[in-house]
VOBA-1610 file (N, C-alpha, C; in pm, whole numbers, padded with zeros to 5 digits, always signed):
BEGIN
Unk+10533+10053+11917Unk+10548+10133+11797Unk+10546+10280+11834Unk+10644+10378+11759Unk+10623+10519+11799Unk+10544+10590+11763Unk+10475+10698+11833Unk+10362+10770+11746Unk+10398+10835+11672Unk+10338+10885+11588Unk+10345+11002+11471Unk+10365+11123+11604Unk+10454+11175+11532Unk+10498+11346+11566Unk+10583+11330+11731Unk+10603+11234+11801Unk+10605+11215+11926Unk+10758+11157+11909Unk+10865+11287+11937Unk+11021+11242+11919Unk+11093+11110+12021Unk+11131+10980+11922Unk+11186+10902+11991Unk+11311+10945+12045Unk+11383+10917+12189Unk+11513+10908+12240Unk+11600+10869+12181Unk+11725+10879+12115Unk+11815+10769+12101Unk+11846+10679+12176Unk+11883+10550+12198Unk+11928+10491+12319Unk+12066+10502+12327Unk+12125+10475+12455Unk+12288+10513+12503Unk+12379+10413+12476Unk+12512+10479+12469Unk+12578+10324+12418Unk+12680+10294+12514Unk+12621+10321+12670Unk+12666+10243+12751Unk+12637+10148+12864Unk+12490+10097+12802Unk+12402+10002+12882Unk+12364+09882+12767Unk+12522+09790+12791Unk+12536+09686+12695Unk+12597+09571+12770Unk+12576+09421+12709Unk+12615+09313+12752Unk+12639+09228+12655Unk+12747+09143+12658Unk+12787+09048+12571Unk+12766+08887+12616Unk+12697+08829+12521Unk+12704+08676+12530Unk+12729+08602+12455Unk+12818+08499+12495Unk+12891+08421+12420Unk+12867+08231+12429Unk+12844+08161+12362Unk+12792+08048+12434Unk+12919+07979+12534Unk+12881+07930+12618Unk+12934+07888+12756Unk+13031+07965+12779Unk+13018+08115+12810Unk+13130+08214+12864Unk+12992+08272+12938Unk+13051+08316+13076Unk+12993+08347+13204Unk+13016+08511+13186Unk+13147+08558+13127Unk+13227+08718+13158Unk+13088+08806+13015Unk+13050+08907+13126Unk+12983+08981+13021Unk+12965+09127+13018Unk+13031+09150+13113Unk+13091+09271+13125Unk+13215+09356+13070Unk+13194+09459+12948Unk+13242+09488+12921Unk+13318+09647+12915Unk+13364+09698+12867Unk+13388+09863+12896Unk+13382+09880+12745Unk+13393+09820+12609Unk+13393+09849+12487Unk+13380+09760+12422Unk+13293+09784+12293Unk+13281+09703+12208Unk+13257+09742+12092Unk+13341+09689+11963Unk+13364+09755+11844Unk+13324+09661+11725Unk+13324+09716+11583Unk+13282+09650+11473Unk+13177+09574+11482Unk+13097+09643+11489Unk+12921+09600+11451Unk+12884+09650+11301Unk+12961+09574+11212Unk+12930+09634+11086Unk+12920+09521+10974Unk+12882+09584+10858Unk+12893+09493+10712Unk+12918+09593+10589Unk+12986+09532+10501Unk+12986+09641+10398Unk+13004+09547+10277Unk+12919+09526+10189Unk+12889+09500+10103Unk+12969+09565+09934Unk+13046+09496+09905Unk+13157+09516+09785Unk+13024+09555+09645Unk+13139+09662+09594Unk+13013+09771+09507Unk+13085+09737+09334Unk+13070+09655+09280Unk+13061+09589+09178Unk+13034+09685+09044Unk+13127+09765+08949Unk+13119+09869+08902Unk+13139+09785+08718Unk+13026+09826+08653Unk+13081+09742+08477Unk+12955+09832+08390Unk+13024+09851+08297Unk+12972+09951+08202Unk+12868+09849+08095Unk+12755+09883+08076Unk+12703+09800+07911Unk+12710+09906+07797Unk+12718+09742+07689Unk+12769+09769+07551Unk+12678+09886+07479Unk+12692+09980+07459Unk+12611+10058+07417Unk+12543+10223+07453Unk+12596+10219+07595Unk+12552+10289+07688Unk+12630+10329+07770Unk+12752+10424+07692Unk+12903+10511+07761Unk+12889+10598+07855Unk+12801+10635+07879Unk+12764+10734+07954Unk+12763+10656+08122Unk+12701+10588+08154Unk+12640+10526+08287Unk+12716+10395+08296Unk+12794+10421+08420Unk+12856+10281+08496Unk+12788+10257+08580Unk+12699+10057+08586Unk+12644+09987+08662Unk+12642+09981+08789Unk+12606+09939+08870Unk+12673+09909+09049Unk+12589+09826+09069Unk+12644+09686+09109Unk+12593+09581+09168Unk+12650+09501+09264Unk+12601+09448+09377Unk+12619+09419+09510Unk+12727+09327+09439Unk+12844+09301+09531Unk+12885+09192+09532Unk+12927+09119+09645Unk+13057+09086+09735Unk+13017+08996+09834Unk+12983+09070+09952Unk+12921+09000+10082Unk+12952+09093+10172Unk+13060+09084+10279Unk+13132+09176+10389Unk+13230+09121+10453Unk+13163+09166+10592Unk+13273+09135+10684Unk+13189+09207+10843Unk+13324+09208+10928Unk+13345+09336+10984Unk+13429+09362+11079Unk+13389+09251+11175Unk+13588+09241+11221Unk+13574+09203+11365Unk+13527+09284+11464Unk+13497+09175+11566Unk+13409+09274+11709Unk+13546+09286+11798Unk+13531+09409+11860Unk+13710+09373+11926Unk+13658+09449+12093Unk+13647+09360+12164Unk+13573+09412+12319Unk+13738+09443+12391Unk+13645+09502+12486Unk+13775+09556+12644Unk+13698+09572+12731Unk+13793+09530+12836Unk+13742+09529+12943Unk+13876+09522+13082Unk+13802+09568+13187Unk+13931+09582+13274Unk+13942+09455+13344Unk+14084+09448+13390Unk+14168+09279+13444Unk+14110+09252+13538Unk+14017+09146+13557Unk+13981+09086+13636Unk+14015+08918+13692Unk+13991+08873+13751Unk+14042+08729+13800Unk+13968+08633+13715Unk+13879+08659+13612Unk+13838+08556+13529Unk+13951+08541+13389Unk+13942+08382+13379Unk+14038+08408+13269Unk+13959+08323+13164Unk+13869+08323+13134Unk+13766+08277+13063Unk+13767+08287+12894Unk+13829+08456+12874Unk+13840+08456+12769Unk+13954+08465+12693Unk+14083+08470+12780Unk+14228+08406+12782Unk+14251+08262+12764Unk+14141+08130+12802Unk+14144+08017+12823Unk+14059+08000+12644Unk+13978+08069+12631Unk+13944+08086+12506Unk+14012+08108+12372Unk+14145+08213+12449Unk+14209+08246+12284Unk+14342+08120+12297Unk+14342+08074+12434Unk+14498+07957+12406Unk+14447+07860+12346Unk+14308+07788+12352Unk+14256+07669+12283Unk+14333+07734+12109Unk+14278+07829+12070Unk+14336+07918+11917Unk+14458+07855+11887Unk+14544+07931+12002Unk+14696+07931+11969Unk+14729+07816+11986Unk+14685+07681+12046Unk+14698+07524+12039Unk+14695+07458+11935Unk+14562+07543+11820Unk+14502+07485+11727Unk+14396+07458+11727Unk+14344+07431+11852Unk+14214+07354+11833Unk+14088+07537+11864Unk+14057+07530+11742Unk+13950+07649+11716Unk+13789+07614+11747Unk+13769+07697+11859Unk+13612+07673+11952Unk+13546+07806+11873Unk+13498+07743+11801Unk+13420+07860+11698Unk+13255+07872+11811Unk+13234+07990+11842Unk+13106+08018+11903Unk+12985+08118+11885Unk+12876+08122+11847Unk+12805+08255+11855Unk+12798+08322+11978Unk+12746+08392+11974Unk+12721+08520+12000Unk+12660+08631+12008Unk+12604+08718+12118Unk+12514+08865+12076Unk+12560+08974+12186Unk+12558+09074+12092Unk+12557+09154+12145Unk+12429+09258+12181Unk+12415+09275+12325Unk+12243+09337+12347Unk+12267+09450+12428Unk+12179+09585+12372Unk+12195+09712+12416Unk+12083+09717+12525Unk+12066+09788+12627Unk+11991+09786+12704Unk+11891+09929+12726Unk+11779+09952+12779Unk+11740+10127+12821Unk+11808+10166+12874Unk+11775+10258+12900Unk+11886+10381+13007Unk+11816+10335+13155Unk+11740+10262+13202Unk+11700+10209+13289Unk+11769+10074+13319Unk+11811+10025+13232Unk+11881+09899+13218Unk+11788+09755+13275Unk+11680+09796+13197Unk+11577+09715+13263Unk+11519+09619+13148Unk+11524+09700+13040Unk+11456+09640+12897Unk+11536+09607+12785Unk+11538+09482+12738Unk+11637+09491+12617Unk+11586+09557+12463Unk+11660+09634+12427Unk+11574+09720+12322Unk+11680+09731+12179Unk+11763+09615+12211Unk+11850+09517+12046Unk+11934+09471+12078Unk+11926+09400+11952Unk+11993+09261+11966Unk+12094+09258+11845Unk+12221+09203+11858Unk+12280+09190+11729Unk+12380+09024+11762Unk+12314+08943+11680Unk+12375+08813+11677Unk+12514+08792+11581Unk+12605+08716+11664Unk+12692+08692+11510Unk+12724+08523+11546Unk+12798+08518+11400Unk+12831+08317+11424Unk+12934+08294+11389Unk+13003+08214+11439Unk+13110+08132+11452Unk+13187+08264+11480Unk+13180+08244+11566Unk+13343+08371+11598Unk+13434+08274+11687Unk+13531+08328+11684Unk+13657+08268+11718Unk+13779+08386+11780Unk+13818+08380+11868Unk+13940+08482+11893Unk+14065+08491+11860Unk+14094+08602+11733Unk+14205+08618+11657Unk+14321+08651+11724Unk+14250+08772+11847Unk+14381+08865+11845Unk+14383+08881+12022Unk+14456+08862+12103Unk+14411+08921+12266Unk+14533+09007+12273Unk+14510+09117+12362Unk+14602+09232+12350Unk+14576+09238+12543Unk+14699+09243+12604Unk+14724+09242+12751Unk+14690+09372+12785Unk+14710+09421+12909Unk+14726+09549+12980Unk+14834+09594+12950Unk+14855+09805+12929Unk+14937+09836+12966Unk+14990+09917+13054Unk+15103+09853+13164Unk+15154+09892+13244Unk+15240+10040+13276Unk+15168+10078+13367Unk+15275+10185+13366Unk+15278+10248+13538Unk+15421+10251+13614Unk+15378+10252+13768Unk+15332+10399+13751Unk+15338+10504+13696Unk+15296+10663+13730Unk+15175+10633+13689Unk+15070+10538+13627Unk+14906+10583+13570Unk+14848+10565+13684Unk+14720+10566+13624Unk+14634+10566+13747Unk+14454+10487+13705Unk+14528+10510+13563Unk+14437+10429+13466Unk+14368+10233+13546Unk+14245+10220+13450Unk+14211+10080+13490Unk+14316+09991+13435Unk+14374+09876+13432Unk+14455+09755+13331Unk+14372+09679+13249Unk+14345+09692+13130Unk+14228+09697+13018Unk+14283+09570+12924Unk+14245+09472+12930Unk+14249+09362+12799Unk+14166+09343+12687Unk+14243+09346+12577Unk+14143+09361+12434Unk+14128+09208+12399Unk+14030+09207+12340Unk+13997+09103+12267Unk+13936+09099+12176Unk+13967+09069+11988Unk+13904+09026+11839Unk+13885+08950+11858Unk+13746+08945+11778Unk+13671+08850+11777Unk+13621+08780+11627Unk+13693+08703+11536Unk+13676+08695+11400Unk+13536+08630+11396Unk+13442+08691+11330Unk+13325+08587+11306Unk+13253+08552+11125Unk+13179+08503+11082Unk+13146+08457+10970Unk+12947+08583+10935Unk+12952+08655+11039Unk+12801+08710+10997Unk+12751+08762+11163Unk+12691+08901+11104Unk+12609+08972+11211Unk+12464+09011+11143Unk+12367+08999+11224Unk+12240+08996+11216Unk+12171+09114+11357Unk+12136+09180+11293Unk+12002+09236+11427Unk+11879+09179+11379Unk+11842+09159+11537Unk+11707+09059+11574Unk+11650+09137+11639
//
């Protein structure tokens, strides 16, 4: 717990790892849509013209959409063709931030049933000098920090 008056660090947002059930690759260079946003439900009562209501209504949650540079695993390529076959390997998932020591895990954000919507290849070009970077969405049903 932090003390009173005693300024916490932010932690960095580039001492992170992804796990996926039975995927080995967890190395990533980016990772996106860690979010929820909750639909804002707007209705006036009878009597009372002045003041419009607001009440929650459903919630939704971005896809997570990682990158990472081309490596000889094809783990999560073998993942999105099961998709494009048909047959959908729905899996959880977390995503965990680490210290700047990379020693302590200091959060956690779970999601479920995700599934891979979208894989996006490298792009080529002979003048770059750039890494060859593959994207990958990740559609899921709910994110939670633990």
């Amino acid at each position: 717990m932090a003390q009173t008056g005693v300024p916490a660090d932010p932690y960095r947002n580039f001492n992170f790892l992804l796990e996926i059930d039975g995927i080995a690759q967890a190395s990533f260079m980016e990772c996106n849509g860690l979010d929820a946003t909750t639909e804002i439900i707007e209705y006036r009562e009878g009597g009372d013209n002045t003041t419009v209501r607001k009440l929650p209504g459903k919630t939704t949650y971005s896809d997570i959409t990682l990158k990472w540079g081309l490596v000889d695993s094809k783990e999560m390529w073998e993942w999105r063709k099961q998709v494009i076959s048909g047959s959908v390997q729905r899996r959880n998932g977390s995503i965990v931030a680490f210290d700047l020591a990379n020693t302590r895990e200091v959060a956690r954000w779970n999601f479920v049933r995700g599934w891979p919507a979208k894989w996006e290849g490298p792009q080529w070009d002979a003048r770059g000098k750039d890494l060859a970077v593959e994207t990958l969405t990740i559609a899921h049903e709910g994110i939670d920090r633990v």
